[in-house]
MARBA-844824 format. One record per residue: residue number from 0; x, y, z of N, C-alpha, C in turn. Coordinates in nm, 4 decimals. Layout:
<sites>
n n_east n_north n_up ca_east ca_north ca_up c_east c_north c_up
NUM X Y Z X Y Z X Y Z
...
</sites>
This chain:
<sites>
n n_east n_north n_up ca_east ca_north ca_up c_east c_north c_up
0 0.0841 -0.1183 0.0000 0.0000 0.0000 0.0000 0.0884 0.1244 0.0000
1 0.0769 0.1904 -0.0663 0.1262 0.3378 -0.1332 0.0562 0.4356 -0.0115
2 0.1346 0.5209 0.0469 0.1078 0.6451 0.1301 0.0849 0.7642 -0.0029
3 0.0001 0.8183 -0.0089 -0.0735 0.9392 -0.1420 -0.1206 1.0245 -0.0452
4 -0.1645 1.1295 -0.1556 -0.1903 1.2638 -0.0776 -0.3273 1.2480 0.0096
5 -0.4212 1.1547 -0.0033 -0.5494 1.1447 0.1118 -0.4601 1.0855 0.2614
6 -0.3935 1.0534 0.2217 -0.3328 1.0318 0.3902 -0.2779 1.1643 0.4550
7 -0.1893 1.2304 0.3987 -0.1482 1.3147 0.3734 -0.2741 1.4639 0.4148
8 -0.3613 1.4249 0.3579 -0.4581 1.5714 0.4070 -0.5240 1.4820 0.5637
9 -0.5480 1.3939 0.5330 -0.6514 1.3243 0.6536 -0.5608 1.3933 0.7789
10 -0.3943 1.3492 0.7780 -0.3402 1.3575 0.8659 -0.3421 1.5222 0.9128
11 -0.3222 1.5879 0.8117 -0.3293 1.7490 0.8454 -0.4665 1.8165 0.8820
12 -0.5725 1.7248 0.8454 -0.7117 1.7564 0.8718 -0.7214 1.7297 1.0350
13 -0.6585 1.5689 1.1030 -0.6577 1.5606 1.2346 -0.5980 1.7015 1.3003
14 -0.4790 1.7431 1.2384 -0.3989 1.8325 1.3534 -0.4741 1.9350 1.3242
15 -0.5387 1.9932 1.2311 -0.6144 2.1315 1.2556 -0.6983 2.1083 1.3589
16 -0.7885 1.9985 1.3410 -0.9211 1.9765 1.4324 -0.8436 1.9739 1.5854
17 -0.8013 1.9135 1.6218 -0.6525 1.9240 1.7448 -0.6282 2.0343 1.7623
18 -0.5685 2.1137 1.6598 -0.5361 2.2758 1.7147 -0.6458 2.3562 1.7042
19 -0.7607 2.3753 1.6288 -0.8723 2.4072 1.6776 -0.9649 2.3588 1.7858
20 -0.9327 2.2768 1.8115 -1.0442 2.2163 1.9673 -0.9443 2.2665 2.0870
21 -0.7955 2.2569 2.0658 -0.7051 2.3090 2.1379 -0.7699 2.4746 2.2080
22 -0.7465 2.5140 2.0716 -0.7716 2.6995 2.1313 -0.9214 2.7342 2.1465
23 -1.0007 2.6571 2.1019 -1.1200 2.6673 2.1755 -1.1330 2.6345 2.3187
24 -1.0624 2.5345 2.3461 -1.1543 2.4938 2.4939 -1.0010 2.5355 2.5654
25 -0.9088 2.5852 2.5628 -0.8276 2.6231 2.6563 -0.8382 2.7329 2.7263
26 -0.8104 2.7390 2.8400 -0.8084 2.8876 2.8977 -0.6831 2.9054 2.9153
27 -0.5827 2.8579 2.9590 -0.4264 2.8780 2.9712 -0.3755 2.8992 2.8812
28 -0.2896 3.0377 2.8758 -0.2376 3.1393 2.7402 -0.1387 3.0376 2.6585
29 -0.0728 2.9564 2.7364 0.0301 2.8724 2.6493 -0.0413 2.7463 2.6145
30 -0.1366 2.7005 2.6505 -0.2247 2.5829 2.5906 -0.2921 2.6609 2.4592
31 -0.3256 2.7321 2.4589 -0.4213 2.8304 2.3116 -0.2499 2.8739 2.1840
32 -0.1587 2.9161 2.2649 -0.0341 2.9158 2.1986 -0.0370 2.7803 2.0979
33 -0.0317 2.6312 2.1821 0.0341 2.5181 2.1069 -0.0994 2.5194 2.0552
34 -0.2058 2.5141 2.0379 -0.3212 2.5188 1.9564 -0.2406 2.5603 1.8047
35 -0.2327 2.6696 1.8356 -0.2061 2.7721 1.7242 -0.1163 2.7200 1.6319
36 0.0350 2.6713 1.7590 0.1307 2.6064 1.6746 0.0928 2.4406 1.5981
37 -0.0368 2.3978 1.6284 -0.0787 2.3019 1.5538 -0.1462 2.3491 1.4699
38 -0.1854 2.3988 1.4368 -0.2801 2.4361 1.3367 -0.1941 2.5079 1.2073
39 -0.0678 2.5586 1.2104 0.0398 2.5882 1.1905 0.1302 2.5089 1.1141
40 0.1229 2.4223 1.1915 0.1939 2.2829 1.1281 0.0851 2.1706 1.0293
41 -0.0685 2.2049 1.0359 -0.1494 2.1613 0.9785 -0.1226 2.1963 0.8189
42 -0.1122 2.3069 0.8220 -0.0849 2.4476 0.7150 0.0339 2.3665 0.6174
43 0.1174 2.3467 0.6970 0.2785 2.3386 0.6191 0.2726 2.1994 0.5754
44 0.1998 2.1057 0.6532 0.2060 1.9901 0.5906 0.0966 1.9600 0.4999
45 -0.0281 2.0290 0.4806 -0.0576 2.0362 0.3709 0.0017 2.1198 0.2607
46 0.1293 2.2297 0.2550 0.1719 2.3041 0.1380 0.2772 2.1222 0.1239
47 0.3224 2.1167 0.1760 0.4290 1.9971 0.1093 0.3775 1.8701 0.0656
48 0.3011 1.8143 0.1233 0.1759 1.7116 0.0353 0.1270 1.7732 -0.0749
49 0.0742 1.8890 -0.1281 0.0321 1.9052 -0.2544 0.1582 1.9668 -0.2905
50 0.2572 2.0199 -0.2599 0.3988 2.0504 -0.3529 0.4543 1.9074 -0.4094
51 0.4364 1.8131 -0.3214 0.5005 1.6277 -0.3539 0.4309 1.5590 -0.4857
52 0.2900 1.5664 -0.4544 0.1827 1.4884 -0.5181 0.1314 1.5563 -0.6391
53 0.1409 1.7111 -0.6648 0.0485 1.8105 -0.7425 0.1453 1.8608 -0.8557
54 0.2363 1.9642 -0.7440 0.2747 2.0561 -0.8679 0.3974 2.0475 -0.9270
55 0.4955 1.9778 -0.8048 0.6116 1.9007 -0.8676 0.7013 1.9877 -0.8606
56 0.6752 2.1402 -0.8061 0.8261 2.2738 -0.7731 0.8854 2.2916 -0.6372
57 0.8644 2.3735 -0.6296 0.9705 2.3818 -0.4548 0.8933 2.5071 -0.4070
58 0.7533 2.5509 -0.4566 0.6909 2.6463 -0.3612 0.6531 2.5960 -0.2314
59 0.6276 2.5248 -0.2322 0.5250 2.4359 -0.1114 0.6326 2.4181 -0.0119
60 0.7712 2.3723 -0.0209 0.8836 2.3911 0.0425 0.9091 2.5330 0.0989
61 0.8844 2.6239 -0.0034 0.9217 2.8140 0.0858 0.8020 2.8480 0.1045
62 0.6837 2.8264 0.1043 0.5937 2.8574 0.2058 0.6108 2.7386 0.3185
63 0.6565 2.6459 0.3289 0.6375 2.6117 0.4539 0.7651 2.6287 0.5294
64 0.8546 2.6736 0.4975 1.0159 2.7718 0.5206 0.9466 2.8644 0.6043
65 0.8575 2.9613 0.5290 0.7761 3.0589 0.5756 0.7059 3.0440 0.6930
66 0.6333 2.9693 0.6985 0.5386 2.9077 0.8201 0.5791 2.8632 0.9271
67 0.7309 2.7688 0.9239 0.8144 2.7734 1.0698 0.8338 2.9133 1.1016
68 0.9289 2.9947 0.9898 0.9954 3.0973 1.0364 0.8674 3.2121 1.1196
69 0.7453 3.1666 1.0742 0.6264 3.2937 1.1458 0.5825 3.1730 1.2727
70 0.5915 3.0410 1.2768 0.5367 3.0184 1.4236 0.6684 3.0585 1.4940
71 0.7880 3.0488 1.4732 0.9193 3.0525 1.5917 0.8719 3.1872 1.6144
72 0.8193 3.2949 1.5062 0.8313 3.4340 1.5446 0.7147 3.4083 1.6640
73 0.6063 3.4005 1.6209 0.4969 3.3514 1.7552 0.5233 3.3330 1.8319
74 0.5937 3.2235 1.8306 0.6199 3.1700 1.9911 0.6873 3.2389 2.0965
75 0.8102 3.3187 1.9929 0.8294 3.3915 2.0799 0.7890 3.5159 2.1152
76 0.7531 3.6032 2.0402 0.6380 3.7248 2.0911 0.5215 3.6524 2.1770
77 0.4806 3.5828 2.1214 0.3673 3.5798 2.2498 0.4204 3.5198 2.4080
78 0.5531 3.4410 2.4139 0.5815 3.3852 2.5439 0.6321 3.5312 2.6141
79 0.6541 3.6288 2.5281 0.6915 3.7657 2.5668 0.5828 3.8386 2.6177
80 0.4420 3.8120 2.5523 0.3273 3.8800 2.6462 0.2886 3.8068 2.7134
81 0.3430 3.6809 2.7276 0.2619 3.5929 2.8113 0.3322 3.6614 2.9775
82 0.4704 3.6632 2.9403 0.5458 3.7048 3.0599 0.5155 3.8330 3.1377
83 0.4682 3.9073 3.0237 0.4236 4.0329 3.0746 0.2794 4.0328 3.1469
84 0.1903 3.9583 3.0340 0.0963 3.9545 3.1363 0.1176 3.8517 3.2662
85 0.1815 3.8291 3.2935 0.1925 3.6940 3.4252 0.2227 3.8273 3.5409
86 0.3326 3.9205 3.5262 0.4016 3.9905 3.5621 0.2754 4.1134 3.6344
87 0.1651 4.1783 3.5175 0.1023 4.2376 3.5767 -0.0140 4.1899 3.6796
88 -0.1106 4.0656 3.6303 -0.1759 4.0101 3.6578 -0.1892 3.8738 3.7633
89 -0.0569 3.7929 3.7820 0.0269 3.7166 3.8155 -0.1045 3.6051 3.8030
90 -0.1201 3.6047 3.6824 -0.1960 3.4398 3.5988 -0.1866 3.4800 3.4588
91 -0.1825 3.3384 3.3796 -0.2004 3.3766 3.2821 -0.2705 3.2928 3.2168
92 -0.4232 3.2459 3.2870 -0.5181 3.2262 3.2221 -0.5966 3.3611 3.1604
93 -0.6787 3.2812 3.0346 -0.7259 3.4271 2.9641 -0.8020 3.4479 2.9586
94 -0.9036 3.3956 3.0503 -1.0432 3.4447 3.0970 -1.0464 3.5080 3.1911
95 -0.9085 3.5963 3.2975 -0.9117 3.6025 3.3643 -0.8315 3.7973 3.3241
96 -0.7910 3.7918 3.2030 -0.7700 3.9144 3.1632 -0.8592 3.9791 3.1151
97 -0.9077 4.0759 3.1427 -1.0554 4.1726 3.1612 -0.9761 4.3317 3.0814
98 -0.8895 4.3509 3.1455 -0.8611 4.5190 3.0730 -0.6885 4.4822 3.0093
99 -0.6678 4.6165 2.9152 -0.5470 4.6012 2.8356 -0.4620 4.6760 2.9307
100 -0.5322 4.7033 3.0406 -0.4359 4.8469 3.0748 -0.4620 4.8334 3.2303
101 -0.2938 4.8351 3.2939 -0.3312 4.7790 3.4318 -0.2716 4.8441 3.4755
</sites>
């Protein structure tokens, strides 16, 4: 049995649904973070399954170049407000942040 591109989306279809059920039902700022970073990685592994199976160039490779290089940027700006908000608020659940300005 041959691995083809329906495995290939099925599998990226699980991790969206994963990183969307993630940042829905989380309240903890770094649980809604790895949401994000799944859903992220949903993204990139569907550009390289249809770059493999479809078009046969190397776009699907620099957009998903692209897509690490913007979650690392994520991760770290937001562990940067995460810190900040911990700092003003001292939690950083996010039902629990009410104003921008403390």
């Amino acid at each position: 049995m041959e691995i083809g591109l329906v495995h290939y989306l099925s599998v990226a279809a699980v991790l969206f649904g994963l990183g969307l059920l993630t940042v829905m039902t989380r309240r903890n700022s770094v649980g809604i973070l790895l949401g994000v970073e799944l859903i992220l990685n949903a993204a990139a592994l569907n550009f390289i399954a249809f770059e493999h199976f479809v078009v046969g160039d190397v776009a699907g490779q620099i957009f998903t170049v692209f897509i690490i290089v913007l979650a690392a940027a994520e991760a770290a700006i937001a562990l940067a407000i995460v810190l900040s908000v911990y700092r003003n608020f001292r939690t950083i659940m996010a039902d629990r942040m009410t104003t921008l300005k403390n």
